[in-house]
N, C-alpha and C positions, 0 to 999 in steps of 0.2 A: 708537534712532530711533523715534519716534512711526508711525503706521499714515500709512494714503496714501489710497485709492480703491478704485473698483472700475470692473469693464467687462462689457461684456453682448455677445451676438448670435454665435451659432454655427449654421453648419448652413443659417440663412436667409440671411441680409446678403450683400448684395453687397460690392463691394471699397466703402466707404464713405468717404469723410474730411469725416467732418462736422465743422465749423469751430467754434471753433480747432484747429488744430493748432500742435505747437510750431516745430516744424523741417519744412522742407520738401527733398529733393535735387533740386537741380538739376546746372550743371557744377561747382556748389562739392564740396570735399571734405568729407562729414563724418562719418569713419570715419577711424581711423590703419590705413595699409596694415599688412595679420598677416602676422607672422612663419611662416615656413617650419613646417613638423609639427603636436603638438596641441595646439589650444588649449581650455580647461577652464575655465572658470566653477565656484564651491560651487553643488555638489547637496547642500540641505539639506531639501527639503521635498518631496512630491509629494500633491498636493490631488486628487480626485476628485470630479467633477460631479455626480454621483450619491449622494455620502454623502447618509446620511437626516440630517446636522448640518445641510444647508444645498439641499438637491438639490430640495425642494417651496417654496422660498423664487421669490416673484413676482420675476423679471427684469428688474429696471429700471423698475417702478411697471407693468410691460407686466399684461395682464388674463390671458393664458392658457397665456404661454411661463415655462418656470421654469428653475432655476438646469440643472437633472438634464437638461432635453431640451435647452436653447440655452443656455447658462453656457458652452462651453467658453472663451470671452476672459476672464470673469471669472475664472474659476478656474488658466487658466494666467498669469495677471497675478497674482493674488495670490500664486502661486509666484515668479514675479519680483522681487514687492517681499519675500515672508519670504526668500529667499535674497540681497538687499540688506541687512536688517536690518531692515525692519520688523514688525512685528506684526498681521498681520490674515488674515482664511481668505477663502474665497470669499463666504462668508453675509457679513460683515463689510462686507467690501469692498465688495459689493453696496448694501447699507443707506445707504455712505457716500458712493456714489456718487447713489444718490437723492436723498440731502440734497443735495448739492452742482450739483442737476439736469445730471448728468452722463451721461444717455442720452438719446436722441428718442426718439420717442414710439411708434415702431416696437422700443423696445428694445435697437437699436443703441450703444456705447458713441461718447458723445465723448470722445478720445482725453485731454485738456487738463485732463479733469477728472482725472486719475495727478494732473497738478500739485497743483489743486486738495485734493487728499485728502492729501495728503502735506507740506500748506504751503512748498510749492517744493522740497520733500527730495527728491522722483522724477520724472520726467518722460519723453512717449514721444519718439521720433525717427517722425516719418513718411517713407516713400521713395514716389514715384513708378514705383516699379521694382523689381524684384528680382532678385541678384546674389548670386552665389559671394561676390565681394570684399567687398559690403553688408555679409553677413551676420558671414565670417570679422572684417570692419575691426568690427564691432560688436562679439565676443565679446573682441575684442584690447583693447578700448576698458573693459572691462568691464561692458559692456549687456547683457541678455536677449535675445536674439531671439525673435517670436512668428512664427509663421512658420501662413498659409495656406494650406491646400490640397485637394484633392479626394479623399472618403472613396468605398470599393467601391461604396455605395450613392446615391453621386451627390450626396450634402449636402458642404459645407462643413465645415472643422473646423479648428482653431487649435491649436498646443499650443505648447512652449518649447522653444527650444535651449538645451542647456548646454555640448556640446563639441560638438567635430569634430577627427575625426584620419582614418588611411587609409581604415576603414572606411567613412567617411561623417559623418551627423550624428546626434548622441546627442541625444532627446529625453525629455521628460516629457510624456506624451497624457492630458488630462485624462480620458481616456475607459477607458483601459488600467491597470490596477491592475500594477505588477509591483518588486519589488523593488531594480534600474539601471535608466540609463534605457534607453529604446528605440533603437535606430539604425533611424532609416528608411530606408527600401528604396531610394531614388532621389535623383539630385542637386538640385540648388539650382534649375534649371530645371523641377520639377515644384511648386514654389510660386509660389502667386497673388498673394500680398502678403507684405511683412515690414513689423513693428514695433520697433522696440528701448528695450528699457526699461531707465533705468537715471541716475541720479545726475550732477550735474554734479560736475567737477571742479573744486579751487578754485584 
């Protein structure tokens, strides 16, 4: 598969959905209800916002925020799409998101431009809301979740689910270098937003 997009804004953004968006939830379903135990997505990549590859790269055409201080959407998106099969890093994705003017002007990612960059290959799922069931019906589905939420120090911060089993949910934090991924400390109820990234079915 050819590369996709990129997405910008961590740490500042509010919960955003600048328009378009692809999908919106309402009382419709659009998750298949998960199966009982764990579910596991390929953990094939984990990007860091802060590599010097891509970390001093400008944000979305933005003048003063860079990949290293507000990248964490970009960088856990383009974890999303190289573990779909595409090709591209955060620098990358960044770039092509520009071209595709696929942020405002605050840096903010619009969501539509995943489509955009990826020529209909990838696309995001927006929710209204955030749910156990969202997230689990997302990973069943074979989507990404990007999951928001609140850092010790009061910012905002994005990263990826890849699983969930008893423990909780196993992520990749753009911010956290480690070897697996992370389980985060709290349930589904301590995120502010979800995204889910991930391919249509034919």
């Amino acid at each position: 598969m050819g590369l996709g997009f990129v997405l910008g804004g961590c740490g500042t953004s509010p919960d955003m959905a600048p328009a378009p968006v692809t999908e919106r939830s309402t009382n419709a379903r659009l998750y298949t209800p998960a199966p009982a135990g764990t579910l596991a997505l390929p953990d094939r990549v984990a990007f860091l916002q802060k590599d010097k590859r891509w970390g001093g790269d400008r944000l979305g055409g933005t003048k003063h925020e860079t990949i290293a201080t507000d990248g964490c959407v970009v960088t856990a998106t383009a974890m999303a799409l190289t573990n779909l099969g595409f090709e591209t890093n955060p620098g990358d994705l960044n770039a092509r998101l520009i071209a595709e003017d696929s942020f405002t002007s605050r840096g903010w990612l619009i969501w539509d431009g995943i489509r955009k960059v990826t020529d209909g290959g990838a696309y995001a799922k927006f929710y209204n809301t955030v749910s156990a069931d969202i997230i689990d019906g997302c990973l069943a589905d074979g989507y990404y979740p990007l999951t928001r939420f609140v850092l010790p120090n009061g910012r905002t911060h994005w990263a990826m689910v890849v699983a969930r089993d008893g423990r909780g949910y196993h992520m990749r934090d753009p911010l956290r270098q480690s070897n697996s991924p992370l389980i985060f400390p709290r349930g589904a109820d301590a995120f502010k937003s979800v995204r889910c990234i991930g391919v249509k079915r034919t």
